[in-house]
ZAVEX-438455 format. One line per field, with one value per residue (C-alpha): residue number from 1; x, y, z; residue in three letters. Coordinates in steps of 0.5 Angstrom, whole numbers, plus 500, padded with zeros to 3 digits. Example, Ala and Ser with C-alpha at 12.3 -4.5 7.8 and 13.67 -1.06 7.14 Angstrom:
<recs>
i: c(1, 2)
xx: c(525, 527)
yy: c(491, 498)
zz: c(516, 514)
aa: c(ala, ser)
</recs>
This chain:
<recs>
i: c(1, 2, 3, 4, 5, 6, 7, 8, 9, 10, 11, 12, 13, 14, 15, 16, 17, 18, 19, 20, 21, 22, 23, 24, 25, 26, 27, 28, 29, 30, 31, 32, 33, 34, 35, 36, 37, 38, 39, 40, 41, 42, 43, 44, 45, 46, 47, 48, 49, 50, 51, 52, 53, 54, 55, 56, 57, 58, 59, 60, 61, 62, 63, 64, 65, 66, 67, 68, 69, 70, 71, 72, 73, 74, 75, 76, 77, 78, 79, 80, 81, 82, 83, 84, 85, 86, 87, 88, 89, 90, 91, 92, 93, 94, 95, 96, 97, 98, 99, 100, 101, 102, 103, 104, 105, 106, 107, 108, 109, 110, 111, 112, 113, 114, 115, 116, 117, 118, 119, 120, 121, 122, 123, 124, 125, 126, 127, 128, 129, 130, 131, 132, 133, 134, 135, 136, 137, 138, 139, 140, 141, 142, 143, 144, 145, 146, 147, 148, 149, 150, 151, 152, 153, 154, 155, 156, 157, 158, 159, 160, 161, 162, 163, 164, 165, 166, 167, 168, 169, 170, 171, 172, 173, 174, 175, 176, 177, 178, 179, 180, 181, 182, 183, 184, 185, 186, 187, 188, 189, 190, 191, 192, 193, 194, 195, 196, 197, 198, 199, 200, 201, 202, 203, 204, 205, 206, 207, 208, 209, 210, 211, 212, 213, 214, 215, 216, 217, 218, 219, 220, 221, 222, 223, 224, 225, 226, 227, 228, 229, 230, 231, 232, 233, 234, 235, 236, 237, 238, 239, 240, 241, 242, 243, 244, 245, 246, 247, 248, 249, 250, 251, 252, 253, 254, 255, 256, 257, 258, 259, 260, 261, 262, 263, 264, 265, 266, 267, 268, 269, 270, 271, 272, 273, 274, 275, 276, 277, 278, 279, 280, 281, 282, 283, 284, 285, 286, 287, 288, 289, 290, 291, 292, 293, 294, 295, 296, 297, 298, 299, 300, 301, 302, 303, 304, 305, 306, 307, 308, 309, 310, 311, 312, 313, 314, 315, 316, 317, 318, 319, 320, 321, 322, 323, 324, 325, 326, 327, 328, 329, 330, 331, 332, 333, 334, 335, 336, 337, 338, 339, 340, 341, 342, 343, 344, 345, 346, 347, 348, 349, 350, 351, 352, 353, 354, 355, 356, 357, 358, 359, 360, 361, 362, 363, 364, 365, 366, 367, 368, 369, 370, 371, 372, 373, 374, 375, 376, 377, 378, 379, 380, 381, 382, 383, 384, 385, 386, 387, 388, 389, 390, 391, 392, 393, 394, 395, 396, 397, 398, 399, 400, 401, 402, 403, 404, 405, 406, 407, 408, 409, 410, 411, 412, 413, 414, 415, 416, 417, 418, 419, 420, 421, 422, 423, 424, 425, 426, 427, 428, 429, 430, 431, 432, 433, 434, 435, 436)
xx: c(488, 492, 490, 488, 483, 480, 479, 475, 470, 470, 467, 462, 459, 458, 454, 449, 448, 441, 437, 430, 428, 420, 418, 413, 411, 414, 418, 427, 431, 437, 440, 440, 439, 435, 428, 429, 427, 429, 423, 428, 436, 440, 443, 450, 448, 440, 435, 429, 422, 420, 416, 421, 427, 429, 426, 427, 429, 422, 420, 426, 424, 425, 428, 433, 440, 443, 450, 450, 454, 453, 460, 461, 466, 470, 472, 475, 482, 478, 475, 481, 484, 477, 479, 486, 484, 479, 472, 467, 466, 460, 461, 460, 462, 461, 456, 452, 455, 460, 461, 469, 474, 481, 483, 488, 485, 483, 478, 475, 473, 469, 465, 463, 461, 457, 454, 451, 449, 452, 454, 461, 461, 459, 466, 468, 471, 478, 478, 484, 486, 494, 494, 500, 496, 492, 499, 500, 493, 494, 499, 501, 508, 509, 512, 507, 501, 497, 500, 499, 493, 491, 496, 491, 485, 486, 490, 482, 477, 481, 478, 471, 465, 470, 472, 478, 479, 485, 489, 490, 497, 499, 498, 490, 486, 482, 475, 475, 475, 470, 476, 477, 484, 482, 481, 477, 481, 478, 479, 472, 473, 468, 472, 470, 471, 478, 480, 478, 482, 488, 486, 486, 492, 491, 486, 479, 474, 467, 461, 454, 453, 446, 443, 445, 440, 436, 437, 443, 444, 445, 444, 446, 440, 439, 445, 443, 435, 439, 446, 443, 444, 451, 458, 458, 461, 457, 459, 453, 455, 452, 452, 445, 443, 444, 451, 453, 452, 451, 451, 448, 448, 454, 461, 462, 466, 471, 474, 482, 485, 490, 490, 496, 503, 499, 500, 492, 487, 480, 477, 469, 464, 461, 457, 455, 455, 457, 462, 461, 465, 465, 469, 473, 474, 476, 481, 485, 484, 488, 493, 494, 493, 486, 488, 491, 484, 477, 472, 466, 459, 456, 453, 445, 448, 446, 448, 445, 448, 452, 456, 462, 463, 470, 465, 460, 453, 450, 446, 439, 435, 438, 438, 430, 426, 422, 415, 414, 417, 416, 417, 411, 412, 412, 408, 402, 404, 404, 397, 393, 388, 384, 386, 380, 376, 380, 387, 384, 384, 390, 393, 390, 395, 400, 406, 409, 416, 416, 421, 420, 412, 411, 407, 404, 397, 396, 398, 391, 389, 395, 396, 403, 407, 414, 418, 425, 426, 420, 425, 428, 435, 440, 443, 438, 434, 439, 442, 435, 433, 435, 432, 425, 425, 427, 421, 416, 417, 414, 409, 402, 399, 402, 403, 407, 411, 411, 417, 416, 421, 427, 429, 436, 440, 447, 445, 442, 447, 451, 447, 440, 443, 446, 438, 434, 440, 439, 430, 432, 435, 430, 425, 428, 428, 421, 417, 409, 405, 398, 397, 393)
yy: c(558, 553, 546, 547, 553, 548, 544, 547, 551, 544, 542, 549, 547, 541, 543, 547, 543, 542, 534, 534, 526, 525, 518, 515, 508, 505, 500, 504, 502, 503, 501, 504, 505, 511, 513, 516, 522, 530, 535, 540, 540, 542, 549, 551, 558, 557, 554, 555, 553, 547, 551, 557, 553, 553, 558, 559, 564, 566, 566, 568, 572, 580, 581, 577, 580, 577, 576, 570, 572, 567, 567, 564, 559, 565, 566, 560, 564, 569, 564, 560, 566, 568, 561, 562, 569, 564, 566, 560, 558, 553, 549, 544, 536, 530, 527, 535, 541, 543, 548, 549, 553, 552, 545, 548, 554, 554, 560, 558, 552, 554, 559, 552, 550, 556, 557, 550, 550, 545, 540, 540, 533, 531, 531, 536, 531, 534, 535, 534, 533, 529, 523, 526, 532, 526, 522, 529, 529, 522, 520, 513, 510, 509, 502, 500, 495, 501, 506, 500, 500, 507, 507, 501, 505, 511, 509, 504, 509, 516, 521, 519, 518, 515, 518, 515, 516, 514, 517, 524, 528, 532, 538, 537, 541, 537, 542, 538, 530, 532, 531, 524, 524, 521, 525, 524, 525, 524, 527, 529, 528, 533, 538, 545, 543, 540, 547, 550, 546, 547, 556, 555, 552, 548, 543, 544, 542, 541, 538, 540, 546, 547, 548, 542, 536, 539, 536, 536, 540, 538, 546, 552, 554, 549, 553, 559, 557, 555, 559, 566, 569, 567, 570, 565, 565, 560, 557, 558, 553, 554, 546, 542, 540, 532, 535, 539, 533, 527, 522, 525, 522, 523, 519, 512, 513, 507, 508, 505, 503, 498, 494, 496, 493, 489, 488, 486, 492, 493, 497, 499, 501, 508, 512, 508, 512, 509, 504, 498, 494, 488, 493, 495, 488, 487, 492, 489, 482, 485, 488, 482, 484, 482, 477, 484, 486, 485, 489, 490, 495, 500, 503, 502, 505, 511, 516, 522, 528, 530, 522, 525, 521, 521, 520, 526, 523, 518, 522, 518, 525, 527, 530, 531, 535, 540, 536, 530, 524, 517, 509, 506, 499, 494, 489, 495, 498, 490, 488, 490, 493, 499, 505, 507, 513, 515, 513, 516, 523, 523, 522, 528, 531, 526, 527, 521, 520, 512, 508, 503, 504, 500, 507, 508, 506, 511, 516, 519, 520, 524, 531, 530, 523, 523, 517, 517, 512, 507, 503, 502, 504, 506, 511, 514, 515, 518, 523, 527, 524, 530, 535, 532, 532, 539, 539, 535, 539, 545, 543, 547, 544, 538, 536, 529, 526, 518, 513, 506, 502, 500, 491, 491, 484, 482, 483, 490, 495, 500, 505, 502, 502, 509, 511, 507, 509, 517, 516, 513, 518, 523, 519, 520, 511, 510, 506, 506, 500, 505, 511, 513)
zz: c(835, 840, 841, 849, 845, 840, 845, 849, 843, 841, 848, 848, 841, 843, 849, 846, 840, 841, 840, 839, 840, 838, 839, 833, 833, 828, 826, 823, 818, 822, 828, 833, 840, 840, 838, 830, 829, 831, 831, 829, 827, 832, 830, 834, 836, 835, 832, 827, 827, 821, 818, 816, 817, 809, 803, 796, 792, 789, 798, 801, 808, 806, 812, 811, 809, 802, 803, 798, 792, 784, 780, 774, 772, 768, 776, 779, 780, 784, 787, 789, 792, 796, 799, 800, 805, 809, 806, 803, 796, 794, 788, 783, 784, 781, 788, 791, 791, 796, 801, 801, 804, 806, 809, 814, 816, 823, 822, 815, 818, 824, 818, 815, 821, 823, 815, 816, 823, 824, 830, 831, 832, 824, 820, 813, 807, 804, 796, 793, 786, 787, 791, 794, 798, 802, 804, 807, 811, 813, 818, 814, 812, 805, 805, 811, 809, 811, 805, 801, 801, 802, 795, 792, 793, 792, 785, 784, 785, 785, 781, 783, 789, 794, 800, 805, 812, 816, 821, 820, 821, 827, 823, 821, 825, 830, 829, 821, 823, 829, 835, 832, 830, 823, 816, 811, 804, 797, 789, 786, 779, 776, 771, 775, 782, 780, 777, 783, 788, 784, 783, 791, 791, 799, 800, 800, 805, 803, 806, 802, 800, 805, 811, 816, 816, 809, 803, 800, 793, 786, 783, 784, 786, 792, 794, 794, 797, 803, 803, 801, 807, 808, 805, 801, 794, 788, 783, 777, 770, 765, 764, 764, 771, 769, 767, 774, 779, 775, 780, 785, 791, 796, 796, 799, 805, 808, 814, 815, 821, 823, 829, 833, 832, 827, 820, 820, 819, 818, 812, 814, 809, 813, 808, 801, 796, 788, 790, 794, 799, 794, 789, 796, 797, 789, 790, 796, 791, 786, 790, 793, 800, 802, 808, 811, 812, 813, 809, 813, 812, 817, 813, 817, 823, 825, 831, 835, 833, 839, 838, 834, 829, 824, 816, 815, 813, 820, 823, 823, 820, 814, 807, 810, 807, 811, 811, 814, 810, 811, 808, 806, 807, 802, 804, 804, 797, 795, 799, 792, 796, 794, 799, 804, 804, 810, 805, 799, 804, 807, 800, 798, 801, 800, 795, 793, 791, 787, 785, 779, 779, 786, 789, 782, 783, 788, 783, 782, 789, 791, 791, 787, 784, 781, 780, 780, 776, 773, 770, 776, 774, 780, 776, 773, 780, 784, 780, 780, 788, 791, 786, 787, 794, 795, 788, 793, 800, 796, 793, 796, 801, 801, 808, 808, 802, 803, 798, 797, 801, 798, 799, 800, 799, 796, 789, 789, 786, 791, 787, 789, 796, 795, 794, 800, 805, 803, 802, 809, 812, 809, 813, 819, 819, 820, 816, 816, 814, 813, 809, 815)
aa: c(unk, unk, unk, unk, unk, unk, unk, unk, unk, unk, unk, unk, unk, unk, unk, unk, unk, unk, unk, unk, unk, unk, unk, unk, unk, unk, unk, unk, unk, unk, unk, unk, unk, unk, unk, unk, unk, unk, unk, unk, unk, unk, unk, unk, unk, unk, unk, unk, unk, unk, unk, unk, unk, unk, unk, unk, unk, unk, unk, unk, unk, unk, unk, unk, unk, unk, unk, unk, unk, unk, unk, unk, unk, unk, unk, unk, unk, unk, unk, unk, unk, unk, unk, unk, unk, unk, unk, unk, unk, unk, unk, unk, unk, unk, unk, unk, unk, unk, unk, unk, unk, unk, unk, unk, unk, unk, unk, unk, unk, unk, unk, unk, unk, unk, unk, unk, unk, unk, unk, unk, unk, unk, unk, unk, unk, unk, unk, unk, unk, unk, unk, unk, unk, unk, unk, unk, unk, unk, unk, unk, unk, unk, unk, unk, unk, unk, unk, unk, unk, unk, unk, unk, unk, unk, unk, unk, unk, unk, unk, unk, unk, unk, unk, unk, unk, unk, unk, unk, unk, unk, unk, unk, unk, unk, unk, unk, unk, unk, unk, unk, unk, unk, unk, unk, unk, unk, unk, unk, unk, unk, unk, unk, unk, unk, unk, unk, unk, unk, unk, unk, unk, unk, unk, unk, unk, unk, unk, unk, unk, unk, unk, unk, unk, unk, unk, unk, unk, unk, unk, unk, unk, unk, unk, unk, unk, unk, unk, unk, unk, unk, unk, unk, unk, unk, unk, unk, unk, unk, unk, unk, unk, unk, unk, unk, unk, unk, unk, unk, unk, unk, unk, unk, unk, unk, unk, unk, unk, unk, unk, unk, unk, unk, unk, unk, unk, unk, unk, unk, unk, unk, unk, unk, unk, unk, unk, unk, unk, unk, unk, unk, unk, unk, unk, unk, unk, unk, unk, unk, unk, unk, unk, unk, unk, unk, unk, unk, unk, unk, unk, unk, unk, unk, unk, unk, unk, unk, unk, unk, unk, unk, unk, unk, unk, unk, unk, unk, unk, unk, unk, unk, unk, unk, unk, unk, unk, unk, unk, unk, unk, unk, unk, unk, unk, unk, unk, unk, unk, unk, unk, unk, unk, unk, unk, unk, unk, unk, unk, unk, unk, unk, unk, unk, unk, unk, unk, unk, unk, unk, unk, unk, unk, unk, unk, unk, unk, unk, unk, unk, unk, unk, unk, unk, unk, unk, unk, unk, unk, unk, unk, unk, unk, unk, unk, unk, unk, unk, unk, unk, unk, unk, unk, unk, unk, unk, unk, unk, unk, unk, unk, unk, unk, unk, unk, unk, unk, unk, unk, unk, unk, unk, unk, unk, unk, unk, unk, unk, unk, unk, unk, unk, unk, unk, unk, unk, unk, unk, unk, unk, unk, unk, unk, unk, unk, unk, unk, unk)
</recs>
């Protein structure tokens, strides 16, 4: 497909691309200069009702068509050479699972897209497993202090949770980097994704392995509740599920990019993930080019769907069930005041989703409580969060799910920022100060 051609379909998704705005008195999370909620996600060629938006394998619609294969990891060989023809394989990584297909291929990429129901403007992450294959994607010289500080990174934090972005090589795809001119590059660390992209034999590009906007998956079965009705192949393992994705949040994103004819640049924290833009910075210090850039973090910035954006992970709605979900804030779950009768009914319907016992004492007015972590461990809460709130929305009767709000500050860890970003976002950015 030539570049003209690329072009213009870019611009047609982007025309239908659908973007529902509710308007709901509350205070956002985000910065942002629209009102923070879609009714619906936005589809590229229609769009589906909430409420049969997303099935499970045991409700799955009848009607629909199972196309979805599960494979096992004795098929990586074939799975590698499915992806080479062009088709989709979802698989297993250290973060969620992926939906993969060549990196290269013009064709394979838009069946990404379409799987999804994905808006062009939100970009695919590259996996590769050589350091080597990214400089490739990248359009940085090696002894420029922009290739120095691709190597340092990459050498710090690669294998791992840590996704790159810089400008991309003529020969990338503009439909991967959502027409922005940058690529996004990491190498995941996680044993069977590894042994994929090296069966492929091409770099992999692999956003979540789910519906767009729903929550992200860490199992097989997520894929499958999601992905069932699309010529997709799954990865089943057999290892346990705090094995498969045992960080469980998707990576840190930073976006590179140097000032012209310059030797200083700026290096921006994007999506957070397991690495913080303080270990970012540790690493320039080490290399001893921290005075060539500026480590700065956007990562409360959230955009409307039709803004194409060079990282994944930015809209205001996403990893959102499909129930209402809301922040409770701190000062209402710290007010220690017992809940009204009106409260008590609207928790009668209510799941609650804690984090460190703060929502802890409502447990027995609501329809259903899990907490992430009572201890407040990072680790801990976001290897399971994504598994519970696909857990909560398909709770009988339930009609909303509600988090405590998370505080944030200099000394809260990546992954406690990690977990209140994906809660956020799952919230749709409103936080309530009432039950009711």
């Amino acid at each position: 497909m030539s570049a003209g051609n690329q072009n213009l379909l870019f611009r047609l998704m982007l025309y239908i691309t659908l973007s529902h705005l509710r308007r709901i008195p509350s205070c956002t999370a985000f910065q942002t200069s629209f009102q923070p909620t879609r009714q619906s996600v936005s589809r590229l060629f229609a769009s589906a009702s909430e409420g049969t938006r997303f099935t499970t394998m045991t409700t799955a619609n009848k009607s629909e068509k199972v196309k979805a294969k599960l494979v096992s990891v004795d098929s990586l060989e074939e799975c590698g050479e499915r992806l080479r023809q062009g088709g989709l394989v979802a698989f297993p990584t250290e973060t969620v699972y992926g939906l993969g297909c060549n990196a290269l291929d013009q064709d394979a990429i838009m069946k990404v897209f379409k799987a999804k129901e994905r808006p062009l403007t939100d970009p695919l992450i590259t996996h590769v497993t050589k350091h080597s294959d990214a400089y490739e994607l990248w359009n940085a010289e090696e002894s420029s202090i922009e290739g120095k500080a691709l190597r340092q990174l990459c050498d710090k934090f690669w294998p791992g949770p840590f996704t790159l972005v810089a400008k991309a090589a003529p020969h990338v795809p503009q439909t991967l980097m959502a027409n922005t001119g940058f690529v996004a590059c990491r190498a995941p660390q996680h044993p069977i994704s590894i042994a994929l992209i090296d069966a492929a034999k091409v770099p992999i590009a692999a956003p979540s392995a789910n519906k767009f906007g729903h929550v992200s998956p860490t199992r097989a079965s997520h894929v499958w509740d999601d992905l069932h009705a699309e010529d997709v192949w799954i990865i089943d393992t057999t290892e346990s599920d705090s094995e498969v994705c045992a960080v469980g949040v998707e990576s840190s994103v930073v976006k590179m990019e140097l000032s012209e004819n310059s030797e200083k640049g700026t290096i921006t924290l994007l999506r957070q993930g397991a690495v913080s833009a303080s270990a970012i910075q540790g690493c320039l210090e080490e290399a001893g080019i921290a005075d060539n850039f500026d480590v700065i973090s956007r990562t409360k910035k959230a955009v409307d769907e039709t803004v194409a954006e060079v990282a994944p992970g930015q809209n205001i709605r996403h990893y959102s069930p499909n129930i209402v979900s809301r922040i409770i804030s701190q000062s209402c779950y710290t007010s220690n005041k017992d809940p009204t009768h009106e409260e008590v009914e609207v928790l009668s319907k209510t799941v609650l989703i804690d984090f460190g016992g703060k929502l802890s004492s409502w447990e027995k007015h609501a329809i259903a409580y899990r907490d992430l972590s009572k201890s407040e461990n990072s680790a801990e809460a976001t290897k399971s969060v994504f598994d519970i709130l696909r857990w909560a929305e398909q709770v009988d009767d339930a009609t909303q799910i509600l988090f405590p709000e998370i505080p944030d500050g200099p000394s809260v860890d990546a992954l406690t920022l990690a977990l209140k970003d994906r809660l956020t976002r799952a919230a749709s950015g409103v936080v309530i100060s009432r039950i009711n």
